[in-house]
N, C-alpha and C positions, 0 to 999 in steps of 0.2 A: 537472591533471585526474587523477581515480585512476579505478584498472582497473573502476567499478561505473558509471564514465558514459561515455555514448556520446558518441564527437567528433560536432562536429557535421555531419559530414559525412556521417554515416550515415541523416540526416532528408533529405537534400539531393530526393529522389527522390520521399518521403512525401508525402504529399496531409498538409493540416493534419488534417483529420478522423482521421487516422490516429495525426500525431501526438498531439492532446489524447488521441484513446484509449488511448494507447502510455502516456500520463505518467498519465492515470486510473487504470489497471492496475496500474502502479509505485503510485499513493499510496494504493489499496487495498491492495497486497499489503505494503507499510512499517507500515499501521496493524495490519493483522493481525497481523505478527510482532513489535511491540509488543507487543500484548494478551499474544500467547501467550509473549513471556518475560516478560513482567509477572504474567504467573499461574502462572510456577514449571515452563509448560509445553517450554521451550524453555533451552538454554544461553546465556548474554549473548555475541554473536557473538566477543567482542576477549578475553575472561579467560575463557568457559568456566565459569562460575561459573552457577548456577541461582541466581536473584534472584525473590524474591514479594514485589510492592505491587499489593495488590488495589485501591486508591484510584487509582491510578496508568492500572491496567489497566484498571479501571469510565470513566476517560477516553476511552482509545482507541476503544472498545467502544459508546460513547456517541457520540464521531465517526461512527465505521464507520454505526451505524442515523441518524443526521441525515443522511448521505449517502445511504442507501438513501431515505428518503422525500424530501429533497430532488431526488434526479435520477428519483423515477420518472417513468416513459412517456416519458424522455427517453433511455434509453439500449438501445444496437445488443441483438442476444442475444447476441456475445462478452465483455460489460460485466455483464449480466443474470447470468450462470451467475459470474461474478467473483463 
């Protein structure tokens, strides 16, 4: 396990609802930082290096809005303002 995931012990307590939210949140917020160092906007977390694939990023980006119309009127208002 590395220091970015949670043992699983930390769900032990969580309602499931809580946790699909917990993991939605996390694969919202992975696609976005994607995007944004795939557009030059961000450092690539391991080298520090600014890296631009706008084909790459127009992926993510693409995800991110199939999601937003896929889960609408299905999601809480802490999922909504994500």
């Amino acid at each position: 396990m590395n220091d970015r995931e949670l043992p699983e012990s930390d769900f032990t307590h969580a309602s499931r609802e809580d946790v699909l939210s917990a993991l939605f949140a996390n694969m919202v917020i992975q696609q976005t930082n994607m995007a944004l160092m795939l557009l030059g906007k961000m450092p690539h977390p391991e080298t520090g290096q600014v890296i631009q694939d706008l084909d790459a990023a127009k992926m993510f980006i693409d995800q991110l809005e199939m999601l937003e119309v896929k889960t609408k009127g299905n999601l809480d208002k802490r999922e909504e303002r994500l």
